[in-house]
C-alpha positions as CSV (number, residue, x, y, z in Angstrom):
1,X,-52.3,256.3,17.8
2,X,-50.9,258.4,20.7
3,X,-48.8,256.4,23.1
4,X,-50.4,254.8,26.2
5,X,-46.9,254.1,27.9
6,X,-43.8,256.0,28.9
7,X,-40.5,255.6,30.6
8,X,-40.1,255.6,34.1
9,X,-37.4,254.3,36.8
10,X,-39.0,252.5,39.0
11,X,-38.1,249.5,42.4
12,X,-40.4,246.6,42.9
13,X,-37.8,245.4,45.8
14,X,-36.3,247.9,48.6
15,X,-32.4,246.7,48.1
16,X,-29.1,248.5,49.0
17,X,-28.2,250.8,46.1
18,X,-25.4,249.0,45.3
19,X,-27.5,246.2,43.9
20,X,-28.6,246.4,40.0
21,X,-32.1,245.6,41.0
22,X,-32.4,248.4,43.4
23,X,-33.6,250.8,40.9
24,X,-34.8,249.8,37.6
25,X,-35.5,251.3,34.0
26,X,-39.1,250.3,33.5
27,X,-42.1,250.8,31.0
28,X,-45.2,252.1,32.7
29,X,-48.8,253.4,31.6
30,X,-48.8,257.0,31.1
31,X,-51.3,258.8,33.2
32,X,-53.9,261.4,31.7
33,X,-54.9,264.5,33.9
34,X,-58.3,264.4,36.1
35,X,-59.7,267.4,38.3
36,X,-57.0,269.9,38.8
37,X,-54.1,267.8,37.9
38,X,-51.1,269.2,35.1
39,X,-49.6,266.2,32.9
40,X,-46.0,267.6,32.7
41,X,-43.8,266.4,30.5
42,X,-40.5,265.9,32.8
43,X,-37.4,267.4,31.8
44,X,-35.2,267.4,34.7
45,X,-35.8,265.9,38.5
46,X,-33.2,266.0,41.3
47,X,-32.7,263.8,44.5
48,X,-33.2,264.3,47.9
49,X,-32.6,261.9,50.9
50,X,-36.0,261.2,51.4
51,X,-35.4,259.4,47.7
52,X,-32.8,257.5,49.4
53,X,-35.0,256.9,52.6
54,X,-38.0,255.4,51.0
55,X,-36.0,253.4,48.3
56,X,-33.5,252.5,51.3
57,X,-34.0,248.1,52.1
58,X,-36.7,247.0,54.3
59,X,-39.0,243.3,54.1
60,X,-41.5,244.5,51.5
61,X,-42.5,244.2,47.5
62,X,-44.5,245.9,44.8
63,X,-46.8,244.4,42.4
64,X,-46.1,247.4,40.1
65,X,-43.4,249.2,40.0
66,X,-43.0,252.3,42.4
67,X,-41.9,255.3,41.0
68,X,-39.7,258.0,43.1
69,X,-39.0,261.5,42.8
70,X,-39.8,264.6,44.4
71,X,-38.2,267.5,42.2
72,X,-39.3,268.0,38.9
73,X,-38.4,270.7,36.0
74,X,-40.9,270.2,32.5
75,X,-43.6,272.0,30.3
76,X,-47.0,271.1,30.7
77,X,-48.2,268.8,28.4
78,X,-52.0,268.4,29.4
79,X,-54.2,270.1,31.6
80,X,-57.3,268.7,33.7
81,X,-60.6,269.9,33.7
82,X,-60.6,272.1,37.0
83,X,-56.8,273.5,35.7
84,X,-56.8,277.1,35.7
85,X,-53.2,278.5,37.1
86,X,-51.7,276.9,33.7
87,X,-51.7,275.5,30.3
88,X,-50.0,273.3,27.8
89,X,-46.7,274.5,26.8
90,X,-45.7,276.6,30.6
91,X,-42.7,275.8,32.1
92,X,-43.0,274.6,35.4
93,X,-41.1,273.2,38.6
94,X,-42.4,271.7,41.8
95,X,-41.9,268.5,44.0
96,X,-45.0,266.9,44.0
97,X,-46.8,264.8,47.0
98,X,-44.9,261.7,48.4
99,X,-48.6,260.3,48.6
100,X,-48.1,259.9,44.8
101,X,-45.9,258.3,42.1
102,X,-42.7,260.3,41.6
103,X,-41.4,262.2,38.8
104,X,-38.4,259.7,37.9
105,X,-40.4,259.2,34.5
106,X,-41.0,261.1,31.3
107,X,-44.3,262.4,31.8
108,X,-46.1,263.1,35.8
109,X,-49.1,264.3,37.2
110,X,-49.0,266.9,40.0
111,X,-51.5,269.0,41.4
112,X,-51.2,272.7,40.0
113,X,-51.8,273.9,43.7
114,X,-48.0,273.1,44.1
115,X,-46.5,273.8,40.9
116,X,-44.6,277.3,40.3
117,X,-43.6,278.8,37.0
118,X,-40.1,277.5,36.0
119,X,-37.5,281.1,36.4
120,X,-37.1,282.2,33.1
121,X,-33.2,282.8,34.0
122,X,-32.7,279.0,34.4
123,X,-32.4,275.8,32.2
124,X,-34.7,273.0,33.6
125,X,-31.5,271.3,35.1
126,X,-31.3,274.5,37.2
127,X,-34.4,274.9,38.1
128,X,-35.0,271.0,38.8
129,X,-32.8,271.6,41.9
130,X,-34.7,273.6,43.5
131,X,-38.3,272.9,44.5
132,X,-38.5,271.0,47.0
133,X,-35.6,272.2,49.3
134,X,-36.6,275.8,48.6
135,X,-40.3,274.9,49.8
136,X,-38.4,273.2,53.2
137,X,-36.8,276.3,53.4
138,X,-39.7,278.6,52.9
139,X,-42.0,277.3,54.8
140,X,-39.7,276.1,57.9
141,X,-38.2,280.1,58.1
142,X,-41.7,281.7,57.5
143,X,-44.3,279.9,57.9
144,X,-43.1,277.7,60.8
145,X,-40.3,279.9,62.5
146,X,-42.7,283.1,61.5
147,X,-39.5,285.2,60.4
148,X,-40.7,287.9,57.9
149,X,-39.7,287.2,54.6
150,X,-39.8,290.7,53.2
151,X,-36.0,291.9,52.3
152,X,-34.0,293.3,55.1
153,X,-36.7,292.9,57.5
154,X,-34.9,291.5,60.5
155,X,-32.0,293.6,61.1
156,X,-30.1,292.6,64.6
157,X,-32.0,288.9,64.1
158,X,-29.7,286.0,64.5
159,X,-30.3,282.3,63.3
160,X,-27.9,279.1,63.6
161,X,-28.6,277.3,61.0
162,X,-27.4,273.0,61.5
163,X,-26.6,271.8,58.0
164,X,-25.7,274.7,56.4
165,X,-24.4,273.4,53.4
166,X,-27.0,270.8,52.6
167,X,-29.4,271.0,49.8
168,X,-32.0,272.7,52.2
169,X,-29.0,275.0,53.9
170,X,-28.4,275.7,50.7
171,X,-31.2,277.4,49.8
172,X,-31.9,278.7,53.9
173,X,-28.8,280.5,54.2
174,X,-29.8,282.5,50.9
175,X,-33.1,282.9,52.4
176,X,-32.2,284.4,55.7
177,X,-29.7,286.4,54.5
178,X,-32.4,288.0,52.7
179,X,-34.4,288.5,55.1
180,X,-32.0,290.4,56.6
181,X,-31.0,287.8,59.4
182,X,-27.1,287.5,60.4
183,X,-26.9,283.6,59.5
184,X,-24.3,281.3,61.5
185,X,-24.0,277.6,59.4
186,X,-23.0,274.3,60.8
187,X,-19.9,272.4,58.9
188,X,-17.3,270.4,59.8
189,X,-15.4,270.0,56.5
190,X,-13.5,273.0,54.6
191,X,-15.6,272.4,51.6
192,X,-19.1,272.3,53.2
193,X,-18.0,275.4,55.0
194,X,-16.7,277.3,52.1
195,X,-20.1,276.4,50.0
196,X,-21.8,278.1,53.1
197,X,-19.7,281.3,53.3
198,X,-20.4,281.3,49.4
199,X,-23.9,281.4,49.8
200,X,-23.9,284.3,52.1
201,X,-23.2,282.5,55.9
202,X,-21.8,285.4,57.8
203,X,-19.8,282.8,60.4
204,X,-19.1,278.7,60.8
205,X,-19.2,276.3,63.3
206,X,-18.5,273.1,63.9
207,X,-21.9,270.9,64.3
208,X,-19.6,268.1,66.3
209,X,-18.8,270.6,69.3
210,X,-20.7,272.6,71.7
211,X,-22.5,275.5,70.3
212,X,-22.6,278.0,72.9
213,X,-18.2,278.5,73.9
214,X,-18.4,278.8,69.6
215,X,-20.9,281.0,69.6
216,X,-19.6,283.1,72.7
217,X,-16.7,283.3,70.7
218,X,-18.3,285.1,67.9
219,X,-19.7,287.8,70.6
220,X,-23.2,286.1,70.5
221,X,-24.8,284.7,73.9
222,X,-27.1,282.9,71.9
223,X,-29.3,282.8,68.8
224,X,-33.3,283.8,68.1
225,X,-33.8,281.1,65.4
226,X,-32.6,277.5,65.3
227,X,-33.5,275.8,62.0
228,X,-32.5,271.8,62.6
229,X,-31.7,269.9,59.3
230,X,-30.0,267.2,60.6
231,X,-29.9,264.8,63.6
232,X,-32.3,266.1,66.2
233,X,-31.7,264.3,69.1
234,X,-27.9,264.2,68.4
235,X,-28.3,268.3,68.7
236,X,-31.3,268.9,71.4
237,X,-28.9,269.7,73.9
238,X,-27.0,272.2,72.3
239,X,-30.1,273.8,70.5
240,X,-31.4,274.1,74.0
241,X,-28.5,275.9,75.3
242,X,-27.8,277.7,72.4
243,X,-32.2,279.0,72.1
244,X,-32.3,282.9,73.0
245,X,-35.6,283.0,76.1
246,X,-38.4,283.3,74.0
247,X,-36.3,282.2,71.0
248,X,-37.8,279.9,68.4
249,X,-36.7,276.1,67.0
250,X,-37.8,274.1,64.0
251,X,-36.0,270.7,62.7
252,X,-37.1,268.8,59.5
253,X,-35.6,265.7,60.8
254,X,-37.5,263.2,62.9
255,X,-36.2,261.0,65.8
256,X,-36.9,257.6,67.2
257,X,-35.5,258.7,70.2
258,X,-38.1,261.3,72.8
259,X,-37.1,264.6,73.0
260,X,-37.4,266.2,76.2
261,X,-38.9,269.4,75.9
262,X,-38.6,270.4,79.3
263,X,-35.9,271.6,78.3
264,X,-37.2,274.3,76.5
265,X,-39.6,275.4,79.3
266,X,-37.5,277.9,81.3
267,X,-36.8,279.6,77.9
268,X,-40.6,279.6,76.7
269,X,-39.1,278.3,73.3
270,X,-41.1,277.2,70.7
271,X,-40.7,274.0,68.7
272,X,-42.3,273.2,65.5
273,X,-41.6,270.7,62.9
274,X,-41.5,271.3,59.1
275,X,-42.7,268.9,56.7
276,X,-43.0,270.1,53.2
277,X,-45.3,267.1,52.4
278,X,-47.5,268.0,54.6
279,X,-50.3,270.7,52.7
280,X,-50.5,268.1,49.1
281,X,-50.6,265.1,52.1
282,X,-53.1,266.6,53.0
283,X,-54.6,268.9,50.8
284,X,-54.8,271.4,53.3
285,X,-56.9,274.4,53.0
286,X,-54.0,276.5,51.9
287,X,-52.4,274.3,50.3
288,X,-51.9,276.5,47.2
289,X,-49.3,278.5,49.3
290,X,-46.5,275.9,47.6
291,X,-48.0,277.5,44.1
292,X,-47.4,280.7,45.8
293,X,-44.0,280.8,47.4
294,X,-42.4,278.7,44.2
295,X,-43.7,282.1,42.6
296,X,-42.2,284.5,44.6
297,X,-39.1,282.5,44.5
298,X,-38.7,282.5,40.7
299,X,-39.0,286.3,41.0
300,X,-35.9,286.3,43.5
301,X,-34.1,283.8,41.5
302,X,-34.6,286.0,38.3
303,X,-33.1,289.1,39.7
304,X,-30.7,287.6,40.7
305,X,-30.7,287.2,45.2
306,X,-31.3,283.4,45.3
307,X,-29.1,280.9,43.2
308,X,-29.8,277.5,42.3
309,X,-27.7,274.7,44.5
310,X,-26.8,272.0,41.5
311,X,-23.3,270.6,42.5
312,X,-23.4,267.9,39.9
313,X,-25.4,266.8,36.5
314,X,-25.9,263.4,34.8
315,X,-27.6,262.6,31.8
316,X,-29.7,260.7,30.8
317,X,-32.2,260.0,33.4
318,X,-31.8,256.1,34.2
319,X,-32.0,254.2,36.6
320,X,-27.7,253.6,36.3
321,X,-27.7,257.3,37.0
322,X,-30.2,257.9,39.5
323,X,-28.2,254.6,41.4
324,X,-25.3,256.9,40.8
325,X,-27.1,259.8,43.0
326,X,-28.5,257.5,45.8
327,X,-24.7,256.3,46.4
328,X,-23.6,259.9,46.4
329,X,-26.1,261.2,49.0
330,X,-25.6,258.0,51.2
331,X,-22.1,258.9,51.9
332,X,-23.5,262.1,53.7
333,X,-20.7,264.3,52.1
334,X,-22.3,265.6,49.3
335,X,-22.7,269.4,48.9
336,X,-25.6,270.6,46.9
337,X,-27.4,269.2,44.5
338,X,-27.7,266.1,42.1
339,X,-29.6,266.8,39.4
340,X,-30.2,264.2,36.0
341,X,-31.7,265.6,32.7
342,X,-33.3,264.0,29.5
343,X,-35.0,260.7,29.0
344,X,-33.1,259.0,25.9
């Protein structure tokens, strides 16, 4: 008889990560593919902070055990009915919906509308730490910002980019640089600004002082593109200040605090918000532009212009590890990516 159950790391509690209960190696029912769902048999996931976010404590409980996970590298095991971008035995990537159970188990059902083929140049490991930064990135510089994403195409363009050297700098700094923007990176540690310049940054500076005396001191009076990817609020001000008139801002970070966009006005800046979760949320109209753009990615990836971000790889994936990469991206230092590979 096939088998009904699989593997899976799972929380019934929302604890710190330093307790043994906060993340747990769990048996679960394994799912069978409806509609246009893939059954992919998971190779490789990363971590991202909105892991750490939902898994972070608050005052509730699951009945069943809730499954994290929003970066996946596998091969399709099992196709739905509808399927007709794939079949059994591709090599995919993606980050799935957070509307869904995660990919922190050995087999997961995603939607094909958001899944790319894996790029042939890299091992699932490599690929796993991609997806869903590179669709943040993606969609926040071209379908938000509205920058061109065609090679070279924005000569004399500048964008600041806060975060640089964070999974989703990472993979923006490579993308701008691209598309032909001059890119200038936030950092505030030699290492985070090193990975930056690495990656193609063509300046630094310091996300703890006032952009625009930096910035002046680079020759620039200020920047067309702002992309925000960390602490809005803490950087309204100076994205205000630093905003070329008619400029354009997007942040993938949201505030409890209001932002006063007043501020803005005198400019005629534009703000937008980036949520990658948004189209599979959703299921927007156009949602199969994640299918599209993972594409298009693994083409640049294969020849060789964008590179994958992993920092650091454990294996197996259980829940000792993935506790592991929670504590690492809490401390708010970590550069790149975490990436675990292969269920024992």
């Amino acid at each position: 008889m096939p088998e009904t159950t699989m593997k899976a790391v799972g929380l019934t509690r929302y604890l710190p990560i330093d307790h043994p209960d906060s993340l747990l190696d769990v048996k679960i029912e394994k799912p069978v593919p409806t509609g246009r769902d893939l059954l992919v048999r998971v190779q490789a996931v990363s971590v991202n902070p909105v892991d750490v976010k939902v898994r972070g404590p608050k005052e509730r409980t699951e009945s069943k055990p809730r499954v994290l996970g929003w970066d996946v590298a596998g091969v399709v095991e099992q196709t739905g009915p509808d399927c007709t971008l794939f079949k059994p035995g591709d090599e995919v990537y993606y980050a799935g919906s957070i509307t869904r159970p995660g990919g922190n188990s050995e087999f997961h059902l995603v939607d094909e509308r958001i899944v790319g083929s894996k790029p042939t140049s890299l091992d699932f490991a490599q690929a796993a730490a991609l997806p869903l930064t590179s669709i943040t990135a993606w969609e926040g510089l071209f379908h938000r910002l509205g920058i061109s994403p065609d090679q070279g195409a924005n000569p004399g363009k500048t964008i600041l980019i806060i975060g640089a050297a964070g999974g989703v700098g990472s993979i923006a700094v490579q993308l701008a640089k691209y598309a032909g923007l001059t890119v200038i990176g936030t950092a505030s540690r030699p290492e985070s600004a090193a990975w930056a310049k690495g990656l193609g940054a063509d300046q630094i500076i310091n996300h703890y002082e006032d952009f625009v005396p930096q910035l002046k001191a680079l020759g620039l009076a200020n920047v067309d593109y702002i992309f925000c990817l960390n602490s809005t609020e803490k950087h309204w001000k100076n994205m205000a200040d630093a905003i070329a008139p008619q400029g354009k801002i997007c942040s993938i970070v949201e505030t409890d605090e209001r932002l006063n966009l007043t501020m803005l006005k005198d400019k005629s800046v534009t703000f937008v918000w980036e949520l990658m979760f948004t189209r599979p949320m959703f299921e927007t109209a156009d949602m199969i532009e994640q299918h599209k753009l993972l594409n298009e990615l693994a083409v640049l990836v294969d020849r060789g212009l964008i590179r994958t971000t992993v920092a650091e790889k454990l294996t197996p994936i259980n829940a000792d590890n993935l506790r592991k990469a929670h504590a690492m991206l809490e401390t708010g230092r970590s550069v790149g990516k975490v990436v675990l590979e292969q269920f024992e």
